[in-house]
N, C-alpha and C positions, 0 to 999 in steps of 0.2 A: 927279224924280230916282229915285224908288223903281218906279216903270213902267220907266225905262232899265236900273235894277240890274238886275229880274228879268228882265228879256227876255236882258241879256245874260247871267246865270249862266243862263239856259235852254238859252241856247247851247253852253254849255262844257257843262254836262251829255250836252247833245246827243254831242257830241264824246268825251267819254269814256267812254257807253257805246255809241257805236259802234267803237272801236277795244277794250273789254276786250269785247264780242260778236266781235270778227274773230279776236281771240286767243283766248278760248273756241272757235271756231269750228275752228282751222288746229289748237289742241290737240288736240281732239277728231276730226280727218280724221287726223290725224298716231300717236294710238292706236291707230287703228281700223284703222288702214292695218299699223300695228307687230305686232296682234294676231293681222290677216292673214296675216301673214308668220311667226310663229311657228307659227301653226297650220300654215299650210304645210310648215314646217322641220319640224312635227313627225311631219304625215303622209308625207312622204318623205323620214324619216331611216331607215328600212328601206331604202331605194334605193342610201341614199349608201355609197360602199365606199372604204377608205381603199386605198393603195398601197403597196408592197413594193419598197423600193429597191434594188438587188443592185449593191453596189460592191465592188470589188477593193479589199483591205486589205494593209497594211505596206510601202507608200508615205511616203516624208519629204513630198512635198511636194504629191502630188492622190490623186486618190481615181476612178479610172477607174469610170465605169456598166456593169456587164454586161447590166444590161436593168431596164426596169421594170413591175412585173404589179400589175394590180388584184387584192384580196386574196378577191373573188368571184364565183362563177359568173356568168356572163353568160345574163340573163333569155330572149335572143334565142336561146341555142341548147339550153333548156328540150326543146325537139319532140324535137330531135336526142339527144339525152339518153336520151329516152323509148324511141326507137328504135332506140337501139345496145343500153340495156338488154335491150329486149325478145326481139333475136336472140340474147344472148348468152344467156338464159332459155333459149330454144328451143333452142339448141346444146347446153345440157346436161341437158336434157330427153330431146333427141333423137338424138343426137351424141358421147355421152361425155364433155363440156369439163366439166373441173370446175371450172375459174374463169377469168375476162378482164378486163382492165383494159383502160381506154381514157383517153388524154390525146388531148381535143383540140384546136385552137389555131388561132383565124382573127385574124390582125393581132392587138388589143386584147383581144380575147373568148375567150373559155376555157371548158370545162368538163370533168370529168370521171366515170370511172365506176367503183367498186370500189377508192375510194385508197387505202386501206390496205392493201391485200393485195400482200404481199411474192413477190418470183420473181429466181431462179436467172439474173443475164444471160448466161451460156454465152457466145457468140461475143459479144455485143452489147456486154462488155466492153474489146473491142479497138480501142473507140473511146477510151475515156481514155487505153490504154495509147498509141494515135498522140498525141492531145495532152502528154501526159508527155513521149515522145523530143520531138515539134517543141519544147518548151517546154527540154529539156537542151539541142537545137542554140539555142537563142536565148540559152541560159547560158554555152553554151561552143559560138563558132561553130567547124566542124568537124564535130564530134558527128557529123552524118549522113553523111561520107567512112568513117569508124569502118570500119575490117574486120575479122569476125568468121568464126572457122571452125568450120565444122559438122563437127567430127569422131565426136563419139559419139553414138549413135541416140537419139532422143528420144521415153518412151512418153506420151504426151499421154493416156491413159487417156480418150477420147474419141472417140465415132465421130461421121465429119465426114458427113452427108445429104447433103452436094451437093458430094463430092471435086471436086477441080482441079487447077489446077500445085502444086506443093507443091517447094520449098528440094530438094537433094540432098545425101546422106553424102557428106563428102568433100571438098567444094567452100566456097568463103569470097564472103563475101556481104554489102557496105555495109548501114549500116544503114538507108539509104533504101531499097537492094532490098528488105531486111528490113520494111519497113513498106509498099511493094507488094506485096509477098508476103500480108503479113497482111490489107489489107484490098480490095486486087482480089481475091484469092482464101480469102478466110478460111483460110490454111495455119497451123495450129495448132502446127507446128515454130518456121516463124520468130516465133510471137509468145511459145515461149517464151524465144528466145535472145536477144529483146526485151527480155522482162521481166529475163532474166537480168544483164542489162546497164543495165537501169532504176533509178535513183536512188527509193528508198520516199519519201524524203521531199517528190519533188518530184511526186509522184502524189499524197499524203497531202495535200498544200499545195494542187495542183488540188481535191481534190476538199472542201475548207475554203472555197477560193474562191468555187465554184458552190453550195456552201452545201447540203452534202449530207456525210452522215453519214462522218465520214473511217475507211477502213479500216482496220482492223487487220493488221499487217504479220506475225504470225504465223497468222492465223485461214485455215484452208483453204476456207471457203465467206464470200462476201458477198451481201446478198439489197439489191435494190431497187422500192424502188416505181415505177410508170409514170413518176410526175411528177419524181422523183428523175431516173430516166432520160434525158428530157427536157429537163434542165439543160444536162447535156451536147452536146447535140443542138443547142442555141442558142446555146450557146458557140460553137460551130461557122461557124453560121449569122450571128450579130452581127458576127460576126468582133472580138470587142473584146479577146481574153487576149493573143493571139499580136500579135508587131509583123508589119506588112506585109509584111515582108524574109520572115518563115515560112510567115505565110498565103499567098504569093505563089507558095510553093513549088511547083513540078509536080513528082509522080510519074510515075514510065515506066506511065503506065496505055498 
């Protein structure tokens, strides 16, 4: 009886330290494996870049996307980088440029060159000024039948590089012509008789939306950055501010 006891407690020993060796075993594959992974996590948490949601706000009931950016350079246009800076070095080196900015943007990937530096958009501002009027006809349709007369001369304090058709004294003129006007030919009359007729608040309101520094409604100069710039520009392009019925719109180009 006591040869049977120990043979069979031999066996249950057996047994129990082959199953707490399989659980030592799968614990220790199971750290090792966890340890890996954190080291991982740690050596490319430099890589990881969080994202930048751009949603249109003061909605009851959604919250429209206008785009969404990764919040850093992209590693893969590094060369290109190197490159644009380097011309733009030599341009004012050799050239007279005293300064240049560069936003550039392929699908997902981004980088840019000189972000901070601030510039005058001269004409390149009569692109918000188009999205404002589309965005008043989508508030009050109409708006773009609107006829307006050009009766007294307008001194725009600016000389246009590359005159064109230009509004006449005299004559009355939709607001749709009035924004042909302005951006087939960059005619600096019709965009002020634009702006003349333009709601501040709902330019002020654009430019809260695309999430760029809101104007001041008395300040005579406003400065942008490239990337600032750029908002606008995909505004555009996403097509997501304006409803179909505006983006849809053809101008008499």
């Amino acid at each position: 009886m006591i040869s049977l006891n120990s043979k069979k407690f031999s066996i249950i020993q057996i047994v129990l330290f082959s199953a707490i060796f399989s659980l030592i075993t799968c614990g220790g594959v199971y750290y090792w494996l966890k340890k890996q992974n954190e080291e991982a996590l740690v050596s490319n948490s430099s890589k990881y870049c969080d994202y930048n949601i751009k949603r249109i706000k003061g909605l009851k009931f959604v919250k429209p996307i206008l785009w969404v950016d990764e919040n850093c350079e992209s590693d893969n246009l590094a060369g290109t980088k190197r490159k644009i800076t380097e011309i733009i070095e030599k341009y004012k080196q050799f050239n007279g440029l005293t300064c240049a900015s560069v936003y550039l943007r392929a699908n997902s990937q981004w980088t840019i060159v000189n972000e901070n530096e601030k510039y005058d958009p001269g004409s390149l501002f009569k692109v918000p000024v188009l999205i404002t009027i589309l965005k008043m006809d989508e508030d009050n349709p109409g708006f773009l039948n609107k006829v307006i007369d050009y009766n007294t001369p307008i001194q725009v304090g600016k000389n246009v590089n590359f005159p064109s058709k230009t509004i006449l004294l005299g004559k009355s003129y939709t607001v749709k012509e009035l924004l042909t006007y302005m951006i087939k030919y960059s005619d600096n009359a019709a965009t002020v008789l634009l702006e003349r007729n333009m709601k501040t608040e709902t330019l002020q309101k654009l430019f809260s939306d695309v999430g760029v520094e809101v104007p001041n409604a008395s300040s005579s100069q406003y400065l942008f950055t490239v990337r600032d710039y750029s908002f606008f520009m995909r505004t555009i392009f996403n097509a997501g501010y304006l409803t179909i019925k505006i983006r849809s719109m053809q101008l008499s180009y």
